[in-house]
C-alpha positions in Angstrom: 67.5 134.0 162.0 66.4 133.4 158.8 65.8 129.1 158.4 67.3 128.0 155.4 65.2 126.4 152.5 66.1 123.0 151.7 65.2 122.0 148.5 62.9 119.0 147.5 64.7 116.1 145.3 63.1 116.2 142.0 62.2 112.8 141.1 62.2 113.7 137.8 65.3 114.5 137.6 68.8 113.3 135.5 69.1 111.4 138.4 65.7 109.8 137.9 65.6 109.8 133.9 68.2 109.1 131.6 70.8 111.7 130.6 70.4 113.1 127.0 73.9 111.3 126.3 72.1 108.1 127.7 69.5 108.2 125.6 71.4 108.6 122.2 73.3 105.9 124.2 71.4 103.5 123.9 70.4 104.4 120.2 73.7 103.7 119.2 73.5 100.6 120.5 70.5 99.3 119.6 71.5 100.3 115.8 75.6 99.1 116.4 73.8 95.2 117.7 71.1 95.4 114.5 74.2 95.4 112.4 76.1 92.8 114.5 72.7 90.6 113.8 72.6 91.5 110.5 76.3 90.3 109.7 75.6 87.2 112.0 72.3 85.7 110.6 73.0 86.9 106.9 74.2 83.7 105.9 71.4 81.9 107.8 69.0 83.7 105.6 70.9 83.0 102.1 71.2 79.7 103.3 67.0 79.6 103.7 67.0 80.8 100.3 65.7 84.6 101.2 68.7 86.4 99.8 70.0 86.3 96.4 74.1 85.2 96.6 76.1 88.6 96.3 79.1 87.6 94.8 76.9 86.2 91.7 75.5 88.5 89.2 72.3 88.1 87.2 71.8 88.1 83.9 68.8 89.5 83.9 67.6 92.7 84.9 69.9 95.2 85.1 69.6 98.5 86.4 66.0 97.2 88.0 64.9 99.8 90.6 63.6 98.4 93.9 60.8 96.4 93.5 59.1 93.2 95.5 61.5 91.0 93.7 64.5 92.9 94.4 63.9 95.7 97.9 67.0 98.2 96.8 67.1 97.0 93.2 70.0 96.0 91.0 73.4 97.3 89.6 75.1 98.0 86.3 76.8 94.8 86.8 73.5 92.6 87.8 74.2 92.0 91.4 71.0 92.1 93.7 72.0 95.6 96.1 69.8 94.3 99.0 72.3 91.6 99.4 75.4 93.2 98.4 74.3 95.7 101.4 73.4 93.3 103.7 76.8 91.1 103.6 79.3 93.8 103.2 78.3 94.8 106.7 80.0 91.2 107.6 83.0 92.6 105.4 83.2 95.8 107.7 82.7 94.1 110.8 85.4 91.8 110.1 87.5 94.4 108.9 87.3 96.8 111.7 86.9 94.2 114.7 90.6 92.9 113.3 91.9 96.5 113.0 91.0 97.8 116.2 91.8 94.8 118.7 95.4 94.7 116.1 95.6 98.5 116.9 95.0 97.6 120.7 97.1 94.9 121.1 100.2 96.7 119.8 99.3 100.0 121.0 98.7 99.5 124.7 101.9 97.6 125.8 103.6 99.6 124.2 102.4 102.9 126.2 102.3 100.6 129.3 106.4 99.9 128.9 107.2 103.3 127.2 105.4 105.0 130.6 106.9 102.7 133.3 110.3 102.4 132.1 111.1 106.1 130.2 114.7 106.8 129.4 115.9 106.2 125.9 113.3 103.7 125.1 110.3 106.3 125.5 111.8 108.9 123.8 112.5 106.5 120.8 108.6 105.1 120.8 107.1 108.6 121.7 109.2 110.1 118.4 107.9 107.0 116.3 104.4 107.2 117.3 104.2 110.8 116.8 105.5 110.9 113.6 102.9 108.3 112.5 100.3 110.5 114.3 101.1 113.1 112.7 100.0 111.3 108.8 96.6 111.7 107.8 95.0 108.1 108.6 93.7 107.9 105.1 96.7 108.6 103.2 98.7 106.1 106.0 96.2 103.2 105.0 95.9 104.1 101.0 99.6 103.8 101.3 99.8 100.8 103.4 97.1 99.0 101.1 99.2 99.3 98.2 102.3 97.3 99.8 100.1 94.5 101.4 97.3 94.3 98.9 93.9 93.3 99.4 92.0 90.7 101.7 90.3 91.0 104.8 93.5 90.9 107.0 95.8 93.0 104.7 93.0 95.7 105.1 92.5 95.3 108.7 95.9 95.6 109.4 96.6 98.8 106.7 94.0 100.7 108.9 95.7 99.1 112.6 98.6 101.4 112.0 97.2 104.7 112.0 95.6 103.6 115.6 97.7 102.6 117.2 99.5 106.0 118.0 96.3 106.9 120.0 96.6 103.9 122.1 99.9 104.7 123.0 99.7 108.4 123.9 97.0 107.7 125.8 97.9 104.8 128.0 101.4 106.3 128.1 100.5 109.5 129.3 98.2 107.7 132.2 101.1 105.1 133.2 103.6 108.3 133.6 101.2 109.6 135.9 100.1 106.4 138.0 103.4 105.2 138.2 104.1 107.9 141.0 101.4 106.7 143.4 102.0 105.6 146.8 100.7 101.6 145.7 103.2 101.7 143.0 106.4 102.8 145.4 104.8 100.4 147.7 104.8 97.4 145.6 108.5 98.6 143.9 109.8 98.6 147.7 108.3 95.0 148.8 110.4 93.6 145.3 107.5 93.1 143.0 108.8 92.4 139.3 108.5 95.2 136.1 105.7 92.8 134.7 103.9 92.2 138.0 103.4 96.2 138.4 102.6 96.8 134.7 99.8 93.6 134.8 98.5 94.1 137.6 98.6 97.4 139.1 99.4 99.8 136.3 96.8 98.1 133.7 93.9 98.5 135.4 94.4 101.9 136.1 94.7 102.9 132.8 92.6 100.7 130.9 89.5 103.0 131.4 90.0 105.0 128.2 90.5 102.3 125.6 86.7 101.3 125.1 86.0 104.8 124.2 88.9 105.4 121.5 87.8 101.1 120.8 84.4 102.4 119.6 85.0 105.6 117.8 88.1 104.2 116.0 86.0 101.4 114.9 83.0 103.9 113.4 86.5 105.7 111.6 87.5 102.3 110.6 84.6 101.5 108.4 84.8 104.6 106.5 88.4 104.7 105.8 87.8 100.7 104.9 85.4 102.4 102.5 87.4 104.7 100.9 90.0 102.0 100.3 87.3 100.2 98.6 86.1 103.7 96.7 89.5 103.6 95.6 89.8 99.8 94.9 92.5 99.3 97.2 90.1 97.2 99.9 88.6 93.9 99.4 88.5 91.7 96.2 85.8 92.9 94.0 83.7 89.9 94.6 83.4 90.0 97.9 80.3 92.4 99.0 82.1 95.9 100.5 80.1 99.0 101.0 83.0 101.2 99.3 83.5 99.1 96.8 80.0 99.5 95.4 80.0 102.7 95.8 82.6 103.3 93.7 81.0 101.3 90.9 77.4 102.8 91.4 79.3 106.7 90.7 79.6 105.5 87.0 75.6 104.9 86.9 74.6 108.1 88.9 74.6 110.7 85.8 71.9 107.9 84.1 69.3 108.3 87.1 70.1 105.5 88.7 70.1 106.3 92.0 69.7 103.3 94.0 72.9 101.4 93.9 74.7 104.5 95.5 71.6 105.2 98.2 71.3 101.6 100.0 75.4 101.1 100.7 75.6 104.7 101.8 73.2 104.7 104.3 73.6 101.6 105.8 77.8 103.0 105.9 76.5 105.9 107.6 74.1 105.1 109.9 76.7 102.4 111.4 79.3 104.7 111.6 77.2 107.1 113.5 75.6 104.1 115.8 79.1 103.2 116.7 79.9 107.3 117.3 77.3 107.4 119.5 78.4 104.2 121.7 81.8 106.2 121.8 80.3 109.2 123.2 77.9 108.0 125.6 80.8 106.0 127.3 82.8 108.8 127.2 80.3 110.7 129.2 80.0 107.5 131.4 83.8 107.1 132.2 83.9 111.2 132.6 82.3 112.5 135.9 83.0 116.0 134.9 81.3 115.6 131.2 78.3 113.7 132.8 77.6 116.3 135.3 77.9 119.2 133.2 75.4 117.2 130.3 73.2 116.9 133.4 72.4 120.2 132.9 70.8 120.0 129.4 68.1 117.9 130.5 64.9 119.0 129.7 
């Protein structure tokens, strides 16, 4: 009889190392808590004299490309662009913090209920929540925007509504499922109220999916709060927004002057994809299946 080989653990293994969606990870979040510094300390800094005020404009230079005295240059309209960049990631954070915890808050009750209880109620809610799906979040926040107007909350709460759909599917679609478990007929049969089950035994149980549509709605957030502020719809003009600037560096882009549109871009996109990447990675995390199969890929 032939023995059978057993095979030597490999130490350097995905159980060893980090996983490739481990890695990138922990990229996005060392670049998602840079920005959360950034928007923290940026006032300590103006305060310390180190950043020019970006709500003021100078009247002289314009249109100055980066230099020692200004690192990303100046605008058409003589504000300093380092600065402009810098605070209007305290703009976005705001913004999309207050959208997506809105967009949690409504959404997650409301699956919670609309599960549990069923009947007339959740066909009404699941019919509401997928026609709103069903708009294009964009156009659903442009429109919104123009009957609440600007300001940090107004914004926030334009972009909340395309969200919150996703909360509710999800957590709805979980809750239907749980509610059938043995611990559920266990604690309906020993009296336990509806808001005992739904706080304490259903929540928990379907909680598990909300950080991961928290993060990647957050990294949509900011760029549909920048294309409200492309299409001046956002924040007041004053007040530093990524979008915003944008929008005003496209009228200086056929002159050469390409560093007013550069700076706000990048720093747009590279937290957008440091906040993707957070989204993913606990995906994989909360997903057995996905982290098993991205095992695989390790070289």
């Amino acid at each position: 009889m032939t023995a059978t080989k057993r095979k030597l653990p490999n130490i350097f293994s995905s159980a060893a190392r980090p996983s490739i969606s481990q890695r990138l990870m922990l990229i996005g979040l060392v670049m998602s808590l840079f920005f959360l510094l950034i928007a923290l300390f940026g006032s300590v800094f103006q305060g310390w004299g180190w950043l020019q005020n970006p709500s003021e404009s100078l009247s002289n230079p314009i249109h100055e490309p980066p230099s020692i005295s200004h690192f990303f240059g100046t605008s058409q309209q003589g504000y300093d662009v380092f600065s402009r960049t810098l605070f209007g990631t305290q703009a976005a954070l705001q913004v999309v913090i207050l959208a997506t915890v809105l967009s949690v808050v409504i959404g997650v009750p409301l699956g919670l209920v609309s599960g549990y209880i069923g009947g007339r109620l959740d066909r009404i809610l699941l019919f509401l929540m997928d026609t709103i799906y069903t708009l294009p979040g964009l156009l659903l926040s442009v429109t919104l925007a123009f009957v609440v107007g600007r300001g940090i909350l107004n914004a926030a709460i334009a972009i909340s509504i395309a969200y919150i759909p996703q909360y509710y599917r999800v957590v709805r679609n979980h809750t239907v499922s749980v509610k059938t478990e043995l611990f559920i007929e266990a604690a309906q049969s020993m009296g336990a109220s509806t808001w005992r089950i739904l706080s304490r035994y259903l929540f928990l149980n379907v909680i598990a999916s909300v950080p991961v549509l928290f993060t990647l709605n957050a990294a949509d957030a900011i760029l549909t709060l920048g294309g409200l502020g492309f299409l001046g719809l956002g924040l007041p003009e004053q007040v530093p927004e990524w979008g915003h600037d944008l929008r005003q560096a496209l009228e200086a882009l056929p002159t050469g002057i390409w560093w007013t549109a550069l700076f706000p871009g990048l720093a747009m996109t590279l937290m957008v994809v440091g906040l993707s990447l957070v989204g993913e990675g606990l995906n994989d995390f909360i997903n057995p299946r996905l982290r098993k199969e991205n095992s695989n890929f390790v070289p």
